[in-house]
N, C-alpha and C positions, 0 to 999 in steps of 0.2 A: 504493500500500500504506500509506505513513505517513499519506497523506492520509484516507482510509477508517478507520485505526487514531483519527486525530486527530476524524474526524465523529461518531463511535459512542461518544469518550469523552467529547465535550463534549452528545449524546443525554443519557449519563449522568447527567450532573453535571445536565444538566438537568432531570430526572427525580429524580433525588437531593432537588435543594434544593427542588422543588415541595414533596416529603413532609416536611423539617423543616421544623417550624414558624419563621418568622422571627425571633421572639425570644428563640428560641434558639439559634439560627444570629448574631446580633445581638449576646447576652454572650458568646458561644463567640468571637468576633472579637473584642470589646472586651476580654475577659482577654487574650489573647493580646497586643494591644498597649500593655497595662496593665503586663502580667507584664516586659513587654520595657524599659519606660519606666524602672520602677524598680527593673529591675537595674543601674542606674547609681547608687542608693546601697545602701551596705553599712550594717549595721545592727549587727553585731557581730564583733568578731575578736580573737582571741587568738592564740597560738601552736600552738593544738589547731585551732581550729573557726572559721568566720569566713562570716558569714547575708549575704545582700542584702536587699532590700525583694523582690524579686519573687515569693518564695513565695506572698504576702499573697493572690495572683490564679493561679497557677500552678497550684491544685489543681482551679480550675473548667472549664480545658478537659479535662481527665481523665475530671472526672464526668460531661460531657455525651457526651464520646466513650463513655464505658462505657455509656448507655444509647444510644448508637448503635448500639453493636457489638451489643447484646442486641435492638432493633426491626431494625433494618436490614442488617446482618450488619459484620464488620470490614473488610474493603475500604472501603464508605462510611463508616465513621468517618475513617480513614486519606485519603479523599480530600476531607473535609470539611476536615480538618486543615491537608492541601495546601493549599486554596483561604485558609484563615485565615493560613497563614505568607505565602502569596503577597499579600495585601491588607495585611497588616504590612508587607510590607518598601516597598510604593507607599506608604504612608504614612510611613514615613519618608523619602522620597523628598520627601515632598511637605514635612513638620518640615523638614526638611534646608533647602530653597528658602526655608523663612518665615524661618528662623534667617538668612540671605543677606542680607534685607530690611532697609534701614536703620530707626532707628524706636528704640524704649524700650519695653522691659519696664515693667508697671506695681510692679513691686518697686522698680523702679529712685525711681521720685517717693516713693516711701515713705521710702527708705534714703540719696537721695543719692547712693549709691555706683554710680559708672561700670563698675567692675568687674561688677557684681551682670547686668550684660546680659550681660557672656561667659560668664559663670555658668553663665544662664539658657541661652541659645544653645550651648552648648556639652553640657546637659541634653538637652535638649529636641529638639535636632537631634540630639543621639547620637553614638555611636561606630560605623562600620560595620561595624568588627570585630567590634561587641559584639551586633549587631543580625543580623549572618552570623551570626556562631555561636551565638544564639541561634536561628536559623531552621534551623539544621544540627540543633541538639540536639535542637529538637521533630520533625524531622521523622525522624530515628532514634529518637527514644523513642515518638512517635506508631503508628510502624507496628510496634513493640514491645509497646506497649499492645495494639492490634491483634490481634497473632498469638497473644501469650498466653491474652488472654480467650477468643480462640475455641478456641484450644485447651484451656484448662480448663476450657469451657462442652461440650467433645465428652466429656471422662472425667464430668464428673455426670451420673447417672442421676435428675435431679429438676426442679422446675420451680418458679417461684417467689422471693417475698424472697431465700431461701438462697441460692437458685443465681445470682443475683443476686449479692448481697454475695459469696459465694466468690470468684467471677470475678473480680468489679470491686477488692476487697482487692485480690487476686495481681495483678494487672496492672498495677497502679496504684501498688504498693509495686516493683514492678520496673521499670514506664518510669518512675516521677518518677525514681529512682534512677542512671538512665542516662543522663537527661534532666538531671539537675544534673551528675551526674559530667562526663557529654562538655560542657556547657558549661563549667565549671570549666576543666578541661581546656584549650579553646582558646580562654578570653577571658580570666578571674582568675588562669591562672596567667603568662601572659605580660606582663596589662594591669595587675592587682593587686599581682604578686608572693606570689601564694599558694603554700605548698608543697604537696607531697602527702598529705602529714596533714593538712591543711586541707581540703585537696580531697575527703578521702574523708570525714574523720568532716562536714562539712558536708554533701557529698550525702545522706550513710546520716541527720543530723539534719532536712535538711528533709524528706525524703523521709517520715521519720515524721510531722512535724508535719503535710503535706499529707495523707499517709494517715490521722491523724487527724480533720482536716477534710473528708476526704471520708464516712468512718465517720460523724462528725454527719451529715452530707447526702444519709448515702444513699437514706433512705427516700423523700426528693423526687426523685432520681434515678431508681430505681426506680419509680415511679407517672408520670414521661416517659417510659419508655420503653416503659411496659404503654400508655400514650394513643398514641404514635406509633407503638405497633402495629396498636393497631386502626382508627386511622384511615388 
């Protein structure tokens, strides 16, 4: 039974990735390990709000999943996802082993400074905490993104840019939202010492600024996802 459940879904996936295009299956992964890389610096913090670096990349697997969800339905977005957190986390796996390796950072001949390798290695190789719950929060905000768009894509009675953009707005201002929050949650507020006022006005501000940048980009989002229909 599980064996059969397991043959039929790896059919899927396989049938799945034929239909995206590569290169977009290709930035869809590289944000994701991008997004992960530099949530290990923060960018701003006060006693209200407090940003990391990883927004900068956080809002491009959103837009690709939205126009998955709109060619291919949400299920394959949500499993494309899976396969992007799953290839994150061997690659950390693999950072992790180089950071192991004796040797010198090329920062290091620059600066002198011996420290500047544990630095590096300590960057670069990551936190697994930071890299779990990073792969926890997409993979609940992912399938969030998911259910919402098809579910706001069944109450429009329309087709096109709009219905488009309606979907992809809501969904997207609700998983980034989640999606920061539950990582806040179990990585910044334990590993940073964020409060919960931090936690919440930073999810609701990134969440906008990604919503923003998805807004710039939707019009190329949309015209992928009309190409990955027809073809």
């Amino acid at each position: 039974m599980i064996m059969n459940f397991l043959k039929k879904e790896l059919r899927d996936y396989q049938t799945l990735l034929r239909k995206v295009p590569p290169v977009s299956l290709s930035v869809f992964v590289l944000s994701v390990v991008s997004m992960n890389l530099l949530a290990n610096k923060e960018i701003f913090r006060n006693e209200w709000i407090a940003l990391d670096c990883g927004f900068a990349f956080s809002w491009i697997p959103f837009i690709i999943m939205d126009g998955m969800c709109k060619a291919f339905g949400g299920k394959a977005a949500a499993k494309v996802s899976i396969l992007a957190i799953a290839i994150n986390l061997a690659f950390f796996c693999l950072f992790k082993l180089v950071t192991l390796t004796p040797g010198n950072w090329g920062e290091y001949y620059s600066t002198g400074i011996y420290e500047v390798n544990d630095a590096l290695n300590a960057t670069i190789g990551g936190s697994a905490w930071i890299v779990l719950g990073s792969a926890f929060a997409m993979l609940v905000s992912s399938s969030v993104n998911a259910v919402v768009n098809i579910s706001v894509a069944k109450l429009l009675k329309m087709d096109g840019y709009c219905e488009f953009a309606i979907r992809s707005f809501t969904s997207t201002a609700v998983a980034q939202f989640i999606d920061n929050f539950t990582f806040a949650l179990v990585v910044s507020i334990p590993l940073f010492g964020w409060n919960m006022r931090q936690t919440f006005f930073c999810s609701l501000t990134a969440a906008l600024v990604e919503l923003l940048l998805e807004v710039l980009f939707s019009g190329f989002g949309y015209k992928l996802s009309k190409k990955w229909g027809k073809e």
